[in-house]
C-alpha positions as CSV (number, residue, x, y, z in Angstrom):
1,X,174.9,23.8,-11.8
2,X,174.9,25.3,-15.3
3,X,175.2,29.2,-15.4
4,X,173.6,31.4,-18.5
5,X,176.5,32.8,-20.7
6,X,176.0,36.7,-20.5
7,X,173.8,38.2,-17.7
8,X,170.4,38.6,-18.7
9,X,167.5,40.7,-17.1
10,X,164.2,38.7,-16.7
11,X,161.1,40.3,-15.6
12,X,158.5,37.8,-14.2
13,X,154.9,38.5,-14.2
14,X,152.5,37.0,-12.5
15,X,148.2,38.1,-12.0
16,X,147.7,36.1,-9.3
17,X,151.0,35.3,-7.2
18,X,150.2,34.8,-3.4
19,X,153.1,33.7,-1.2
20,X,153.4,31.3,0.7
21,X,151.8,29.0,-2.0
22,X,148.5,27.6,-2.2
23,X,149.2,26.4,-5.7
24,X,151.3,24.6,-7.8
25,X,151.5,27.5,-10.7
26,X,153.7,29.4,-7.9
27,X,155.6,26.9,-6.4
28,X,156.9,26.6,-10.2
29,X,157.1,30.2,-10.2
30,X,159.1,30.7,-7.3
31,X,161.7,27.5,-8.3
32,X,162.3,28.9,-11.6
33,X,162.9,32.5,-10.4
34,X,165.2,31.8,-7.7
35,X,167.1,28.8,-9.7
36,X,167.1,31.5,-12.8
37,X,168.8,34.3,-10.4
38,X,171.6,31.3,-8.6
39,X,172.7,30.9,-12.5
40,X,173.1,34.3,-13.3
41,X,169.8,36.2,-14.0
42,X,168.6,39.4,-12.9
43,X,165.0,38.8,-11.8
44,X,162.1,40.6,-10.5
45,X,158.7,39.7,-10.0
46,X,155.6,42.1,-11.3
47,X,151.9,41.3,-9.7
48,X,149.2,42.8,-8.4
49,X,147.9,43.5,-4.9
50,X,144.2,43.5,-5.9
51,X,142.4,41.4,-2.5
52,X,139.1,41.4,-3.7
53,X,137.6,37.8,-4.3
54,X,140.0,35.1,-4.3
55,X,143.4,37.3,-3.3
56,X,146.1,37.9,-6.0
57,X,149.5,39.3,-4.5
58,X,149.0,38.0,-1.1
59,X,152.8,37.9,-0.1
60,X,152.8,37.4,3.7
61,X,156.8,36.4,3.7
62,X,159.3,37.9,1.6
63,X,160.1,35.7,-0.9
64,X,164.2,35.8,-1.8
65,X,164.0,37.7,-5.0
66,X,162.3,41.7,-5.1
67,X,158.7,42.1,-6.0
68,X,157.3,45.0,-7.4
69,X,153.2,44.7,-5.9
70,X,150.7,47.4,-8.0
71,X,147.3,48.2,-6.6
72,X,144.4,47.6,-8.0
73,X,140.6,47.0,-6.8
74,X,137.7,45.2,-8.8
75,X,137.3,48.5,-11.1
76,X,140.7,49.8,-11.5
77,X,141.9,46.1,-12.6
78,X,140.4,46.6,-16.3
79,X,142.2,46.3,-19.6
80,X,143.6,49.5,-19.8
81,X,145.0,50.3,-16.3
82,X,146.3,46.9,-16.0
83,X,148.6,47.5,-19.8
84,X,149.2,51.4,-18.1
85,X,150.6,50.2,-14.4
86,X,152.3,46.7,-15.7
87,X,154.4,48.9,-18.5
88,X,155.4,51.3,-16.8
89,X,156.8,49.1,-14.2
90,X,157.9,46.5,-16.1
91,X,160.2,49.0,-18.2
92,X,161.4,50.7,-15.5
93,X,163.4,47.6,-14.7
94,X,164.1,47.0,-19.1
95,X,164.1,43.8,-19.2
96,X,165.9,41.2,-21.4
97,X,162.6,39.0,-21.0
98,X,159.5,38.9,-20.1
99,X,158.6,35.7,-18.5
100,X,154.4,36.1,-18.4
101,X,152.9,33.6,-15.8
102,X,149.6,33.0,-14.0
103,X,146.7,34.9,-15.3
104,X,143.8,34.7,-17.5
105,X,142.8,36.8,-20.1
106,X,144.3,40.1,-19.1
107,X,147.5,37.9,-20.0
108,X,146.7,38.9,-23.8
109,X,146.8,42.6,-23.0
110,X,150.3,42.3,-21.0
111,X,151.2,40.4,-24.7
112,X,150.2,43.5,-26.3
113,X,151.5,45.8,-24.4
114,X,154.8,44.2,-23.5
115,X,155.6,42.7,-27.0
116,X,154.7,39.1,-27.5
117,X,158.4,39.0,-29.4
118,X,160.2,39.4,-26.0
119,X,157.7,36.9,-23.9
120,X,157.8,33.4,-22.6
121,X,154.3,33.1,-22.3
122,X,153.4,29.9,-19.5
123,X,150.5,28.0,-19.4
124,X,149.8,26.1,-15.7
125,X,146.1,25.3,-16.8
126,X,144.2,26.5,-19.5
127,X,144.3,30.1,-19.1
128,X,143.2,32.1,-22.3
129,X,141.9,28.4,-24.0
130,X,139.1,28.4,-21.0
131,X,137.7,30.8,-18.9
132,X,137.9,28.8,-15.7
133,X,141.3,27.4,-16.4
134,X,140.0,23.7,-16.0
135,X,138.7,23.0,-20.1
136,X,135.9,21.3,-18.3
137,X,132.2,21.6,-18.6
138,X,130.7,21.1,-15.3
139,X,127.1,20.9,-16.2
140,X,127.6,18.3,-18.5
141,X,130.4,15.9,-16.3
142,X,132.7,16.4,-19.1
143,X,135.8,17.4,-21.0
144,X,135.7,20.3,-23.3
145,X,136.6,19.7,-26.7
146,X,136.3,23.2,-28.4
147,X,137.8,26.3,-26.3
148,X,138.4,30.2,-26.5
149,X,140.7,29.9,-29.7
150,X,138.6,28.1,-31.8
151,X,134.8,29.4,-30.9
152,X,135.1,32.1,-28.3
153,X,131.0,32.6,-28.6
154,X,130.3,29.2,-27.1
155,X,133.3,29.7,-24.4
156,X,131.3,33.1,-23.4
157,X,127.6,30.7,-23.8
158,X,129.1,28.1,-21.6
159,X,130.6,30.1,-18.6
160,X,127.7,32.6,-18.4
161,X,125.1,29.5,-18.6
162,X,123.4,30.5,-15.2
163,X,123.9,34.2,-15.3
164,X,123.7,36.6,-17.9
165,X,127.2,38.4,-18.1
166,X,124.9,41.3,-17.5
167,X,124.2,40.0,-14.0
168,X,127.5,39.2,-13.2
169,X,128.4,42.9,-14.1
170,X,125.9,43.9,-12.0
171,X,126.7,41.7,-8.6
172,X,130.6,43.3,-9.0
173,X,129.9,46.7,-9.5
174,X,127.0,46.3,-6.3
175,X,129.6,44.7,-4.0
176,X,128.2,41.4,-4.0
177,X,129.4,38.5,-1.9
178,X,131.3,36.0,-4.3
179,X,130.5,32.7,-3.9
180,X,133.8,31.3,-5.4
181,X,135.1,31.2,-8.3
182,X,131.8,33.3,-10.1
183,X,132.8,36.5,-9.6
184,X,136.7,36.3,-10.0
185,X,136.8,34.9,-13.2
186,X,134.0,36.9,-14.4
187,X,135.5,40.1,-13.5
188,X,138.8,40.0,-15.3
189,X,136.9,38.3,-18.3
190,X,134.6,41.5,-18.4
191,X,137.3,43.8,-17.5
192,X,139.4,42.3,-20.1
193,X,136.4,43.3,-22.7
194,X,137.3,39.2,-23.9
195,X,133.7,38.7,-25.7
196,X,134.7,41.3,-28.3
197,X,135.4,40.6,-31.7
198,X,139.1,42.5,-31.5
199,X,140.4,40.8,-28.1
200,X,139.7,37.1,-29.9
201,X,142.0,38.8,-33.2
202,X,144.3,40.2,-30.9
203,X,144.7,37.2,-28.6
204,X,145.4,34.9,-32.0
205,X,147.6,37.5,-33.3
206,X,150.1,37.8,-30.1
207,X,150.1,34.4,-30.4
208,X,151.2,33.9,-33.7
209,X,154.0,36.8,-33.4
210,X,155.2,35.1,-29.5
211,X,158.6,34.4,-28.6
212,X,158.0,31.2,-26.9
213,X,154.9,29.0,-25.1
214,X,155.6,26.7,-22.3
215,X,153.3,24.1,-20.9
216,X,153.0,21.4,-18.6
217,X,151.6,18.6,-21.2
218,X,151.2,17.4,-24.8
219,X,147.7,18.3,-24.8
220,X,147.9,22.0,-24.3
221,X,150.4,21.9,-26.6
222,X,148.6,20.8,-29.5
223,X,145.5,23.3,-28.7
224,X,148.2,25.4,-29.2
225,X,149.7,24.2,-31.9
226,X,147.8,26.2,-34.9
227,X,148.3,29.6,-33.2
228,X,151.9,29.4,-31.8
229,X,155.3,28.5,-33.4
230,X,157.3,27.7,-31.0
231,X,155.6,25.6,-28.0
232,X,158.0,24.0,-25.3
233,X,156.8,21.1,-23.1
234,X,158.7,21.7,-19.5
235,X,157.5,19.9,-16.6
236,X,157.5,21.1,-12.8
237,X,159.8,20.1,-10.4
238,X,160.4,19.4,-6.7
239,X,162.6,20.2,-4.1
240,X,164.2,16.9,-3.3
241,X,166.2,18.0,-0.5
242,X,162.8,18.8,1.2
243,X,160.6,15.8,0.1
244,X,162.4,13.0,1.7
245,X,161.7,9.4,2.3
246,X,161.1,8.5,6.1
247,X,163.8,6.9,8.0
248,X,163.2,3.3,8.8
249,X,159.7,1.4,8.4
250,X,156.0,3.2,9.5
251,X,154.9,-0.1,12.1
252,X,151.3,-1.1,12.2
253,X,148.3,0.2,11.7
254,X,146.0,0.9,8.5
255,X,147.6,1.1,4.9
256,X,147.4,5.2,5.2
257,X,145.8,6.6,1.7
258,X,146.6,10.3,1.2
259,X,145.4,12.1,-1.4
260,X,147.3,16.0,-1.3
261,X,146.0,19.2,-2.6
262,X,142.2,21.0,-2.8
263,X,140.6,17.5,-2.0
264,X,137.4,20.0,-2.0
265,X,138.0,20.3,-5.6
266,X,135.5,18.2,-7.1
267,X,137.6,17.9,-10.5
268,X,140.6,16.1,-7.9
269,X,139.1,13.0,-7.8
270,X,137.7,13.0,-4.2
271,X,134.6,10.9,-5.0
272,X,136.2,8.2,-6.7
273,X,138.9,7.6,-4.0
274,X,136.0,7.3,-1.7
275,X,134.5,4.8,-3.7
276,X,137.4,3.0,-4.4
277,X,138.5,2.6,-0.5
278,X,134.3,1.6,0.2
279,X,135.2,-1.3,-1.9
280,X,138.3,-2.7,0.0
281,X,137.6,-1.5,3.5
282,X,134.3,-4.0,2.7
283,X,136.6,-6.5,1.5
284,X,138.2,-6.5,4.9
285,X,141.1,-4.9,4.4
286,X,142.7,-2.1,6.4
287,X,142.5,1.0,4.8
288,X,142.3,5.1,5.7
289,X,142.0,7.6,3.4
290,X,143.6,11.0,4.3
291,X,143.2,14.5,3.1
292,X,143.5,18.1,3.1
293,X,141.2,20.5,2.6
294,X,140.3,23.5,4.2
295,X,136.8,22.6,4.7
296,X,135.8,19.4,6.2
297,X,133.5,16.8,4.4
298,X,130.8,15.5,7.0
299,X,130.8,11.8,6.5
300,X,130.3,8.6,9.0
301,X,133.4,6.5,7.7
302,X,135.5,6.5,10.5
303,X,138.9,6.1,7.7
304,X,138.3,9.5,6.6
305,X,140.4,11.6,7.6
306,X,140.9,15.1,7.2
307,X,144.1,17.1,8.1
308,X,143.3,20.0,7.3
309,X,144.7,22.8,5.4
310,X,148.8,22.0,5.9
311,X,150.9,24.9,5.7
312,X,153.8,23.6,3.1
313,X,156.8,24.2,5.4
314,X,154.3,20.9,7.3
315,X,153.8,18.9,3.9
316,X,156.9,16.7,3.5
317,X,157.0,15.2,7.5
318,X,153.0,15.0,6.2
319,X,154.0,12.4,3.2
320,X,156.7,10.6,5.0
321,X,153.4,9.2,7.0
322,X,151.7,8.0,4.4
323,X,152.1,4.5,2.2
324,X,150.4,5.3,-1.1
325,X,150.1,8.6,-2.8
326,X,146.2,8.8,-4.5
327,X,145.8,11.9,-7.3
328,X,143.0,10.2,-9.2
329,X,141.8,13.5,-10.8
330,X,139.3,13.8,-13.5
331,X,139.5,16.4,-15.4
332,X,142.6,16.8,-17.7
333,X,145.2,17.1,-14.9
334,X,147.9,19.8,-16.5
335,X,150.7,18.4,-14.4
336,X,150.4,17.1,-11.2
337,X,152.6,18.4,-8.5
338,X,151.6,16.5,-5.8
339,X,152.9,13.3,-7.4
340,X,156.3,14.5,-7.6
341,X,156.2,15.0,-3.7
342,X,155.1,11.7,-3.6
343,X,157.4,9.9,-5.4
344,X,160.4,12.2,-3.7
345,X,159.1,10.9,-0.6
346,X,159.5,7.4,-1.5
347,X,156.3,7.1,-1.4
348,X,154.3,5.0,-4.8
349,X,151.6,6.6,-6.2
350,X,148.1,5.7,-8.1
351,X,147.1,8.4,-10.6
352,X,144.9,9.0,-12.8
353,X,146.1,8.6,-16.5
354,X,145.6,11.8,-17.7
355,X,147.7,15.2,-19.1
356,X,151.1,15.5,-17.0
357,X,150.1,12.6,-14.7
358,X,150.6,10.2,-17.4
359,X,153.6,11.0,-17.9
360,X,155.2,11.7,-14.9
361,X,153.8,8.2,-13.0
362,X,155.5,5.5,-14.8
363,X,153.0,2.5,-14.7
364,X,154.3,-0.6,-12.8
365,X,157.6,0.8,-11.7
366,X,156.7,4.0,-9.8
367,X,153.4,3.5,-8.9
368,X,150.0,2.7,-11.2
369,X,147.5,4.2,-13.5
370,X,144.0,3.8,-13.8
371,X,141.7,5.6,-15.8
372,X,140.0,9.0,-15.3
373,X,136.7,8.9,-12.9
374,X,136.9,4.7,-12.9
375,X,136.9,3.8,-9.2
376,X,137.0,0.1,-9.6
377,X,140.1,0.7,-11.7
378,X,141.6,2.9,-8.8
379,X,140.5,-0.1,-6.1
380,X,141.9,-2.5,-7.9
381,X,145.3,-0.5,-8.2
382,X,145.2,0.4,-3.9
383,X,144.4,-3.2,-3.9
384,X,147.8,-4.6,-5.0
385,X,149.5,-1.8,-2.8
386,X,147.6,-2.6,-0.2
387,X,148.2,-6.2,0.2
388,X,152.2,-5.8,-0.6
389,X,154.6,-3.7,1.5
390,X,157.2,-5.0,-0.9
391,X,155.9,-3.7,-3.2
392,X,155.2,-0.4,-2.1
393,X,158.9,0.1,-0.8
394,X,159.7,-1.0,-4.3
395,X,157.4,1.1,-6.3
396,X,158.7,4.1,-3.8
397,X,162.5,3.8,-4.4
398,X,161.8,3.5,-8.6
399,X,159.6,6.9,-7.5
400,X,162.6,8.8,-5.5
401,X,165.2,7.7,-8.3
402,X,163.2,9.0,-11.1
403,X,162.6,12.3,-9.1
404,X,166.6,12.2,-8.6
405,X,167.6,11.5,-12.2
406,X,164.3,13.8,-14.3
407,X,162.3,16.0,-11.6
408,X,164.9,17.4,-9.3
409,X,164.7,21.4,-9.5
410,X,168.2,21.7,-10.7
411,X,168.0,19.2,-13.3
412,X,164.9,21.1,-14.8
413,X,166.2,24.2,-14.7
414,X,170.0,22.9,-15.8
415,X,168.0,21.1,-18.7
416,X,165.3,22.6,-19.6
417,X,165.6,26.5,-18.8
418,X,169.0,27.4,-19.3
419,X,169.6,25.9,-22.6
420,X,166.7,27.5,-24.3
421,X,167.8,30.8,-22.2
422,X,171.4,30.5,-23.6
423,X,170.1,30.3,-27.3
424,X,168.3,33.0,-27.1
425,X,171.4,35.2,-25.9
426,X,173.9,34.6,-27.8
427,X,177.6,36.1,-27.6
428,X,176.6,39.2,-28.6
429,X,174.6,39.5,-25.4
430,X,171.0,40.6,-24.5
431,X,169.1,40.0,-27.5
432,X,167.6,43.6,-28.8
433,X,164.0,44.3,-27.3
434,X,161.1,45.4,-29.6
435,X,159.5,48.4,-29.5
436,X,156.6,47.5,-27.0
437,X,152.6,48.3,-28.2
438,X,151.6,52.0,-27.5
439,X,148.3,51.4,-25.3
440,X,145.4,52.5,-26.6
């Protein structure tokens, strides 16, 4: 285990941290902060405990690290409360660092009133370049290819294209029931006042003056790439000592198909795996499909399975069931967690190639890749698996070694984190803090 060189006090903010997870942005989170604080940090988590819509700052159990939870409800969680509560708490702890997680656009105003100098501003999605994170355009079944950074008018066009802001506005401040995820992107958006002229300057200016961006993949990264000097690439990790291969061989039965995460998500690919497994099961062969999700999908193919929403102290026992890992997502997958756990569980996965994914599945030696929304591509991957249990125990072991020797928690942290931390720090000890931005 590497340890930082001088102590250093890190304050970690997150606008919508829920514990336990229900995400991969906080399972990340929550490694980084409690491998930061083993290796010498002083940490403390900063969110919000604002329940309306989809909950931010649910924390049930006590994670191991304090938390510092601020109220808020769908009015007082506008620009300038959230600058007022987050500063004042955040400098009562004075931190060394401010390491700015989850969020969407308020995330420009914590820049501003933090000091984009002093922040490590993380990217999971693509928060601030999109307003629903996922840099997709639903109505048209495809991939954006402008965002907020370069044309914030068509961004505003785009995700008010069946309601008028206006209306929005109106169904928050009337207590209307969200149908998610309308109203809780909308509200921070129009709380955030990020249609105006200044928040676009503003954003691009934090940008240009921030201390560091880290994201999942090469593709955020060069969005980012005009706006912000220096962008890091750091992948996720997994907890290897909880994803673990099963002990001995699964005996008969179907080739079991699992595809992890929101399967109700229809950017994660459910469709296509569907398609993909109507293929071979008409072939002959002997396949289920298995998901989670917390709503059910009514179908009549008796291979499709649904498991429900698993609790994640449940999820490893649920891999080391399955014999092939499917994350055949179609949009641009930022990372990908769910193909670490596969791989740690010895388990070889099919993936989409796309964002993290295609670089975290190495093709023919821990698994295959097939392109985005192509389901005979996918069937044609499952077939190969299907029809070789060598091959899958083969594919599985390459998967748990690369975990071992690249994705492990404490290599990522011992590789990626603490050098860049130890730069910035140097012998003369916490690096000086800027005067943070008055709020206004």
């Amino acid at each position: 285990m590497n340890m930082l060189k001088h102590p250093i006090r890190i304050a970690f903010v997150d606008l919508t941290f829920n514990w336990p997870p229900v995400g991969g942005c906080w399972i990340d989170l929550h490694h980084v902060m409690l491998g930061l604080q083993s290796r010498g940090a002083d940490v403390c988590l900063f969110t919000p405990d604002f329940q309306d819509y989809y909950p931010r700052g649910k924390v049930i159990e006590s994670p191991p690290y304090p938390v510092v939870s601020i109220p808020f409800n769908r009015f007082s969680f506008n620009f300038k409360t959230v600058m007022k509560r987050f500063r004042d708490r955040v400098e009562a702890f004075a931190p060394d660092l401010v390491f700015l997680g989850d969020g969407y656009q308020m995330k420009n105003h914590l820049l501003t009133v933090l000091g984009p100098e002093r922040c490590w501003l993380r990217f999971y999605a693509y928060e601030l370049l999109c307003v629903n994170l996922h840099y997709y355009r639903y109505h048209e079944e495809r991939v954006c290819g402008d965002g907020f950074f370069s044309d914030p008018v068509e961004c505003h066009r785009c995700w008010f294209r069946r309601m008028p802001a206006a209306g929005r506005a109106l169904q928050i401040a009337t207590y209307q029931p969200e149908r998610h995820p309308n109203l809780h992107f909308s509200q921070e958006y129009l709380a955030s006042l990020a249609h105006t002229a200044g928040y676009h300057k503003r954003l691009l200016e934090n940008l240009s003056r921030l201390k560091r961006a880290v994201v999942y993949n090469e593709f955020m990264k060069d969005r980012l790439a005009p706006y912000a000097g220096d962008i890091r690439v750091i992948p996720s990790g997994v907890d290897s000592s909880a994803f673990t291969p099963r002990e001995g061989e699964r005996v008969g039965g179907p080739v079991r198909v699992f595809l992890p995460g929101r399967a109700n998500d229809p950017l994660k690919g459910m469709d296509v795996l569907i398609e993909a497994c109507d293929r071979l099961n008409a072939e002959g062969l002997d396949v289920e499909v298995h998901y989670t999700a917390a709503m059910d999908r009514p179908s009549q193919r008796p291979w499709l399975i649904n498991r429900g929403w698993v609790e994640p102290a449940a999820l490893p026992a649920l891999y080391r069931e399955m014999d092939v890992i499917a994350v055949p997502s179609t949009w641009i997958e930022p990372f990908g967690i769910t193909a670490l756990e596969g791989m740690a569980s010895a388990v070889p996965v099919v993936a989409s190639r796309t964002g993290g994914l295609a670089h975290t599945v190495v093709h023919g030696e821990t698994g295959f890749h097939f392109e985005a929304g192509d389901s005979h591509g996918l069937a044609n991957a499952l077939r190969r698996l299907v029809n070789d249990a060598d091959l899958r125990d083969e594919l599985g072991r390459n998967g748990r070694a690369r975990i071992e020797s690249v994705y492990d928690w404490n290599r990522i942290l011992d590789e990626r984190y603490i050098p860049l931390l130890n730069g910035d720090f140097t012998a003369s000890g916490a690096a000086l803090k800027p005067e943070a931005a008055a709020v206004s």
